[in-house]
VOMAR-393211 format. One record per residue (C-alpha): y, x, z negated; residue in three letters; residue number from 1. Coordinates in pm, 1 decimal, decimal comma, padded with zeros to 6 digits. Example, Ala and Ser with C-alpha at 12.3 -4.5 7.8 and 13.67 -1.06 7.14 Angstrom:
% residues 2
<r><py>-00450,0</py><px>01230,0</px><pz>-00780,0</pz><residu>ALA</residu><num>1</num></r>
<r><py>-00106,0</py><px>01367,0</px><pz>-00714,0</pz><residu>SER</residu><num>2</num></r>
***
This chain:
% residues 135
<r><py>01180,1</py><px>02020,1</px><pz>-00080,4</pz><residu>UNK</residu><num>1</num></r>
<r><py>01169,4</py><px>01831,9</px><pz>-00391,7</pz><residu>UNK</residu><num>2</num></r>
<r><py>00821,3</py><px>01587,2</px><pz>-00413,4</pz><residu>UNK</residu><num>3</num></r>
<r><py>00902,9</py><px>01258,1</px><pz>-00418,6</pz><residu>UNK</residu><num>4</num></r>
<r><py>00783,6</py><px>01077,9</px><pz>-00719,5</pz><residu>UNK</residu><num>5</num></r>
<r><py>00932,2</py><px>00717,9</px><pz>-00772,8</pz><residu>UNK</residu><num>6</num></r>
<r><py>00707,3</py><px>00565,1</px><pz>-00496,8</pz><residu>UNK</residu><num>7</num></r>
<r><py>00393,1</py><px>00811,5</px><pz>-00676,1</pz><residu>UNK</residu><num>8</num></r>
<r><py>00489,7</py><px>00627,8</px><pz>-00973,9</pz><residu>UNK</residu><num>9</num></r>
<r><py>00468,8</py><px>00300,0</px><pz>-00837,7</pz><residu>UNK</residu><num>10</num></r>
<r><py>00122,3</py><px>00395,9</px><pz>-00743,3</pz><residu>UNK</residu><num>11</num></r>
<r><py>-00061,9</py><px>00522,5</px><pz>-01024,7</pz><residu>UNK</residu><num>12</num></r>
<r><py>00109,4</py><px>00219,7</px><pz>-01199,4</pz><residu>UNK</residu><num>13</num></r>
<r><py>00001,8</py><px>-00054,3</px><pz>-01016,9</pz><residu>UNK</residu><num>14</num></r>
<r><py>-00335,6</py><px>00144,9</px><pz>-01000,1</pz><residu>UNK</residu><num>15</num></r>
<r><py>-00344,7</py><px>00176,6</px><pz>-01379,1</pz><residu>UNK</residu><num>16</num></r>
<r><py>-00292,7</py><px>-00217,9</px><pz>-01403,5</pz><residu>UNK</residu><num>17</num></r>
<r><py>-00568,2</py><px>-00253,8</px><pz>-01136,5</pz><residu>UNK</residu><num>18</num></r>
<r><py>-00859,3</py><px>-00059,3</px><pz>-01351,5</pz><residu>UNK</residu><num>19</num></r>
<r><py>-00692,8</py><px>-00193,6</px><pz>-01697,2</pz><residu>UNK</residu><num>20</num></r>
<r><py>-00780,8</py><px>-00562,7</px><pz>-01572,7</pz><residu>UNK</residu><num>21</num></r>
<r><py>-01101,4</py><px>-00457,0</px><pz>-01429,1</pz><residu>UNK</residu><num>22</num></r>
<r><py>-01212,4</py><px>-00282,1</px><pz>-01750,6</pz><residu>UNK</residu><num>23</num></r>
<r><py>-01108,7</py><px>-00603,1</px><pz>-01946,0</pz><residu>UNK</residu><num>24</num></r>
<r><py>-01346,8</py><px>-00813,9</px><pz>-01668,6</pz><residu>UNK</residu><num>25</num></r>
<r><py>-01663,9</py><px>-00588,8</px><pz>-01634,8</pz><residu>UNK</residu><num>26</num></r>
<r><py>-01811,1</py><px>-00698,2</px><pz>-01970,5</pz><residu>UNK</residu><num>27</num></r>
<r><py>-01758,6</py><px>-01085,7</px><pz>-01894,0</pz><residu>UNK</residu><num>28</num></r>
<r><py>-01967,5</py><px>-01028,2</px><pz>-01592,0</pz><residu>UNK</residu><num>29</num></r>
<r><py>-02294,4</py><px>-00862,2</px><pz>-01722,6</pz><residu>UNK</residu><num>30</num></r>
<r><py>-02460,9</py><px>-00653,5</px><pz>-01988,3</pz><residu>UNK</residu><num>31</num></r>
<r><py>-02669,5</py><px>-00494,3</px><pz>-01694,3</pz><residu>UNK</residu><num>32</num></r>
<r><py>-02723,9</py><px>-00152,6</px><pz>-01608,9</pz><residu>UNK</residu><num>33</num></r>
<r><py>-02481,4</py><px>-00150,3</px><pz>-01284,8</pz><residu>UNK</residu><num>34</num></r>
<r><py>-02191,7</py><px>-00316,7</px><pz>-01477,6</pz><residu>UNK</residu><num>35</num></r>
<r><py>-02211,8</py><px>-00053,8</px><pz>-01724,1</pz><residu>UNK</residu><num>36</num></r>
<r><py>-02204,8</py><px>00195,6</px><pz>-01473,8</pz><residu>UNK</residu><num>37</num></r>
<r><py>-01902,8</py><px>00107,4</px><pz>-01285,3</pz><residu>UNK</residu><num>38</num></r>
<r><py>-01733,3</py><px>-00012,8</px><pz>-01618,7</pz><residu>UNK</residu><num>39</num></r>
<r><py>-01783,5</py><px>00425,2</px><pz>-01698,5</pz><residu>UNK</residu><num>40</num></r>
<r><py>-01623,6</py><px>00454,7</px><pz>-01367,9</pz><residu>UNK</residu><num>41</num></r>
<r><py>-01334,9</py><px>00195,5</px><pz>-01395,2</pz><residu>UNK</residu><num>42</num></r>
<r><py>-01270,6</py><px>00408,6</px><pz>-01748,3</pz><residu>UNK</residu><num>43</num></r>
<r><py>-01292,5</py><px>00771,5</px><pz>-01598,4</pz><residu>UNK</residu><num>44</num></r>
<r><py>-01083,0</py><px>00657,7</px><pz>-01299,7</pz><residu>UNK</residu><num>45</num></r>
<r><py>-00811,6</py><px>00530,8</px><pz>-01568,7</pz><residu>UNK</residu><num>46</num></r>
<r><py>-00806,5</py><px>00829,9</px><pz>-01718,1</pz><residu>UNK</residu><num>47</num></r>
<r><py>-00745,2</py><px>01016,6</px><pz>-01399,2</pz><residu>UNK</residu><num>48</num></r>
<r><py>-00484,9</py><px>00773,0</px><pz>-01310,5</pz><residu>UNK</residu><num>49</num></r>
<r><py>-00326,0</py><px>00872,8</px><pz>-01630,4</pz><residu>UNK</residu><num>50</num></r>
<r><py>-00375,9</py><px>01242,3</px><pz>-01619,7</pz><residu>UNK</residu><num>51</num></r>
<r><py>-00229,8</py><px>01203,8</px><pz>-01219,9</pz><residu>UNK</residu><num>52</num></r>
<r><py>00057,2</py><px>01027,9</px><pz>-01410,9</pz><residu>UNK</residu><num>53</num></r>
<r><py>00170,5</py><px>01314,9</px><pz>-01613,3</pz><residu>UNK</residu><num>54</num></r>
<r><py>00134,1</py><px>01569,4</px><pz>-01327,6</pz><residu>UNK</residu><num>55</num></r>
<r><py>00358,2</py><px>01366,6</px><pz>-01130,7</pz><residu>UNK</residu><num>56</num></r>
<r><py>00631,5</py><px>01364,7</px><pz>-01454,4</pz><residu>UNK</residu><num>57</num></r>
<r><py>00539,5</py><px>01749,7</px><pz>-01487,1</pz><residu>UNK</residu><num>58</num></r>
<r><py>00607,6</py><px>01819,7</px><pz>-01099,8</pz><residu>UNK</residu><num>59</num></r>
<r><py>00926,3</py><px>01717,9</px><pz>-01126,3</pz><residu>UNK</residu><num>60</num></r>
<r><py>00987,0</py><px>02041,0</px><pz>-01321,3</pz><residu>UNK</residu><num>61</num></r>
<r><py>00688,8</py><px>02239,9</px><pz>-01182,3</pz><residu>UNK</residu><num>62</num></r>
<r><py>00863,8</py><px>02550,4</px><pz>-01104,1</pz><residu>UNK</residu><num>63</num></r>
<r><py>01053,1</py><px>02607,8</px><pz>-01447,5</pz><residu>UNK</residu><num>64</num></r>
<r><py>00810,7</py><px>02506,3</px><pz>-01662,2</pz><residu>UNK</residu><num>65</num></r>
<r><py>00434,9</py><px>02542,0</px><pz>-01463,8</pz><residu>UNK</residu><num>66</num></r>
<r><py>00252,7</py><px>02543,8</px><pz>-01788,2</pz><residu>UNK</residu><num>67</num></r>
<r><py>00262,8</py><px>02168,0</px><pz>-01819,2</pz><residu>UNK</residu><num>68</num></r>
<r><py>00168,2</py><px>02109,9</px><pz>-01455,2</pz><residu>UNK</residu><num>69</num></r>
<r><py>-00125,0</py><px>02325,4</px><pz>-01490,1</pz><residu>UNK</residu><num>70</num></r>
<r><py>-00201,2</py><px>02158,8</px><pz>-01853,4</pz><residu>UNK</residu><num>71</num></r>
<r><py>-00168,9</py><px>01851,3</px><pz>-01612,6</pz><residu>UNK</residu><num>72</num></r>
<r><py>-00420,6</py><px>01958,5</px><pz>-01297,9</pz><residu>UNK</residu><num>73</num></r>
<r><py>-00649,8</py><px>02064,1</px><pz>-01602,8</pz><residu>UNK</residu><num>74</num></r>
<r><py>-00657,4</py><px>01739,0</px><pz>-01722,4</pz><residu>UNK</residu><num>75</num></r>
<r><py>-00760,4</py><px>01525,4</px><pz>-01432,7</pz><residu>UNK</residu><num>76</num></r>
<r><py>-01005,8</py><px>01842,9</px><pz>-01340,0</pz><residu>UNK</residu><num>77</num></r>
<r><py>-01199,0</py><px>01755,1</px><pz>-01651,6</pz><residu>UNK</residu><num>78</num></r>
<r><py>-01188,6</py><px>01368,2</px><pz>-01595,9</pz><residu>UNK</residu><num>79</num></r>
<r><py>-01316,3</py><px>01431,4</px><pz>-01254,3</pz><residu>UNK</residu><num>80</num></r>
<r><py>-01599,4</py><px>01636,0</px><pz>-01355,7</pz><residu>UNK</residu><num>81</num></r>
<r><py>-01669,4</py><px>01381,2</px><pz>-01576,7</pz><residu>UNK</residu><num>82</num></r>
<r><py>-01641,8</py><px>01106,5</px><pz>-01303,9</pz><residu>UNK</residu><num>83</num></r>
<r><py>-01865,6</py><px>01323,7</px><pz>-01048,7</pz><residu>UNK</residu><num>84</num></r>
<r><py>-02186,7</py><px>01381,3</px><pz>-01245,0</pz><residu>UNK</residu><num>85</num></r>
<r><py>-02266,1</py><px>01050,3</px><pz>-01220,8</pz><residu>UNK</residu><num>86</num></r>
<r><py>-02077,6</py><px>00927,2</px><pz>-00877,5</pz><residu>UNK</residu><num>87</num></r>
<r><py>-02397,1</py><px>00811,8</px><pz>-00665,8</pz><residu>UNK</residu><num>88</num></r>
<r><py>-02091,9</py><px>00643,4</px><pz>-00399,9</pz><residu>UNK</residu><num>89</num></r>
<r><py>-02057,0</py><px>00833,0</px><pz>-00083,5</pz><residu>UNK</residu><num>90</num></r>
<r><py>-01668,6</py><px>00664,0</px><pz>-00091,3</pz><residu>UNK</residu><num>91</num></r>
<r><py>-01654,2</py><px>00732,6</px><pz>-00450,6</pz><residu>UNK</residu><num>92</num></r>
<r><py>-01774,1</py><px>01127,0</px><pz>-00442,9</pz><residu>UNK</residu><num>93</num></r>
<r><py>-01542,3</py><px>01184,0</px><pz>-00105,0</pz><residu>UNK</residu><num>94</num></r>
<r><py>-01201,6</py><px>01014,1</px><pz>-00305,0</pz><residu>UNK</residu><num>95</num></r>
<r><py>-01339,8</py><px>01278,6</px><pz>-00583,9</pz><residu>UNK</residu><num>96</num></r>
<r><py>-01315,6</py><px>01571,5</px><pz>-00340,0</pz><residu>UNK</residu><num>97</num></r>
<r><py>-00993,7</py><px>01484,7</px><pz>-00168,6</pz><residu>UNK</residu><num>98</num></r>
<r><py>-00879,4</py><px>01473,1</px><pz>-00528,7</pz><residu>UNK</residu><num>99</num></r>
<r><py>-01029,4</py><px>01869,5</px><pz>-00590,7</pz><residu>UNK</residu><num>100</num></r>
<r><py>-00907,0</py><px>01972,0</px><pz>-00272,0</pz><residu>UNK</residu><num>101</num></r>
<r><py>-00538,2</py><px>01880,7</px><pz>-00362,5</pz><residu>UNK</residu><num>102</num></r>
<r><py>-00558,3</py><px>02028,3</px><pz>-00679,9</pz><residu>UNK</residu><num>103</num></r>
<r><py>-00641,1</py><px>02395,1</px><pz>-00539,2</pz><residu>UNK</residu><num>104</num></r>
<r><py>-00354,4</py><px>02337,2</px><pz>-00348,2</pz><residu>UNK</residu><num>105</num></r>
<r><py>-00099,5</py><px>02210,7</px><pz>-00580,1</pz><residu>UNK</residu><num>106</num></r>
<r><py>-00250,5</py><px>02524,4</px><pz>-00812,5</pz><residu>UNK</residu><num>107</num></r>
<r><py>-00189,4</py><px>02753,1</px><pz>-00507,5</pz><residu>UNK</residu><num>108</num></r>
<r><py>00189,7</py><px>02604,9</px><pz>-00498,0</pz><residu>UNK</residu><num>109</num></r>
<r><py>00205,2</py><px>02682,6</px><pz>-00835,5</pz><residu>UNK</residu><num>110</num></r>
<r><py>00065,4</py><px>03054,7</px><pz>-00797,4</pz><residu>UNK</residu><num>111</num></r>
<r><py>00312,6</py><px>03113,4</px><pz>-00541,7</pz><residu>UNK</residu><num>112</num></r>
<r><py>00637,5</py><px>02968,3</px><pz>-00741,8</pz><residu>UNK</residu><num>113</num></r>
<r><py>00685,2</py><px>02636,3</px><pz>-00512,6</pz><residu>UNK</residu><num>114</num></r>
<r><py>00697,6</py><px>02325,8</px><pz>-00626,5</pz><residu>UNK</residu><num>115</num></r>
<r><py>00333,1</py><px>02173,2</px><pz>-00540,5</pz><residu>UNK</residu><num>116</num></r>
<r><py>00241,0</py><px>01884,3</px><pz>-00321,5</pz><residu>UNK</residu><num>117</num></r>
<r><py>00076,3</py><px>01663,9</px><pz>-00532,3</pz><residu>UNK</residu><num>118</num></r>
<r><py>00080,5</py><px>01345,7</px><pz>-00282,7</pz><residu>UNK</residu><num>119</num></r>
<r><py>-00360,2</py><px>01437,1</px><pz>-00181,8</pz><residu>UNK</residu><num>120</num></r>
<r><py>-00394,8</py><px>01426,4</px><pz>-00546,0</pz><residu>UNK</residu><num>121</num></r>
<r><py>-00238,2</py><px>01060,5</px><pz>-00583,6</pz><residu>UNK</residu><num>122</num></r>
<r><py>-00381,8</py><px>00936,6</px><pz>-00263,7</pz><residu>UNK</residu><num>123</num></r>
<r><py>-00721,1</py><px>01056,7</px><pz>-00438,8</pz><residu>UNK</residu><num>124</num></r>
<r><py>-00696,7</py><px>00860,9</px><pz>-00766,1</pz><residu>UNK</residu><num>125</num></r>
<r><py>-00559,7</py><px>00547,0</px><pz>-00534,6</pz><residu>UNK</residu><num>126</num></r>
<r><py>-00917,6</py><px>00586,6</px><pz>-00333,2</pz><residu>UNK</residu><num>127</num></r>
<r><py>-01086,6</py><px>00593,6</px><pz>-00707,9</pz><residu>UNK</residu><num>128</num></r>
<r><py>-00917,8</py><px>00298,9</px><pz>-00793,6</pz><residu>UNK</residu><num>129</num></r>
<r><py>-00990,8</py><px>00105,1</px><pz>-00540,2</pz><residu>UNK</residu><num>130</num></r>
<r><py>-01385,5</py><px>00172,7</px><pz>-00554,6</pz><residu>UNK</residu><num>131</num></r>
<r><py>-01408,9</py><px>00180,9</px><pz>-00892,7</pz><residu>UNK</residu><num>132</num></r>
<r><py>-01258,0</py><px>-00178,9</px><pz>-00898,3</pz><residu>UNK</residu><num>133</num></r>
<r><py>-01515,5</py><px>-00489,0</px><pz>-00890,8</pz><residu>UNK</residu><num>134</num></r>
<r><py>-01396,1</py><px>-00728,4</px><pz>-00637,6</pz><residu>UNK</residu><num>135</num></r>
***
């Protein structure tokens, strides 16, 4: 079955808005050490939110072209290690290993020629958003 990716879309949209606004209001709050802290995580969380972006565009061709879905699952791997050294968040480090966990899945798909499931992977970068969100 095909993955469904309109909806996904939707998601990491509105979730890309979300952080994009928060990013813009974290420095009007504080100079402080905390704000700068979740301002690094509003930042890596966009950029997993973007990288989850293309892997939903490459999924839609994962099986005849796998290279760019794997270029894809590389790229939010990176932004998550990124996002991980420094996630002190119990919420924040368990969103991060939902995230992981649907990546060795989507990368077994891939192994085994099937199209992969990328929907843990979204729901991941949604829980990201929403904790790395002031409000």
């Amino acid at each position: 079955m095909a993955p469904r990716t309109l909806p996904q879309r939707r998601r990491a949209t509105t979730a890309l808005a979300a952080l994009a606004a928060a990013t813009l209001a974290i420095p009007l709050l504080s100079a402080c050490g905390a704000v700068q802290k979740a301002m690094d995580c509003a930042n890596t969380a966009s950029s997993v939110v973007n990288a989850v972006d293309k892997l939903q565009k490459a999924a839609d061709n994962a099986v005849s072209d796998p290279q760019k879905t794997q270029q894809a699952l590389d790229d939010i791997d990176a932004n998550l290690r990124k996002l991980s050294k420094d996630a002190s968040d119990a919420d924040l480090s368990k969103a991060i290993d939902k995230t992981n966990d649907g990546i060795k899945a989507a990368r077994k798909d891939l192994d085994s020629n099937k199209a992969p499931d990328i929907q843990p992977i979204v729901d991941g970068a949604g829980q990201m958003t929403k904790i790395c969100t002031p409000g």
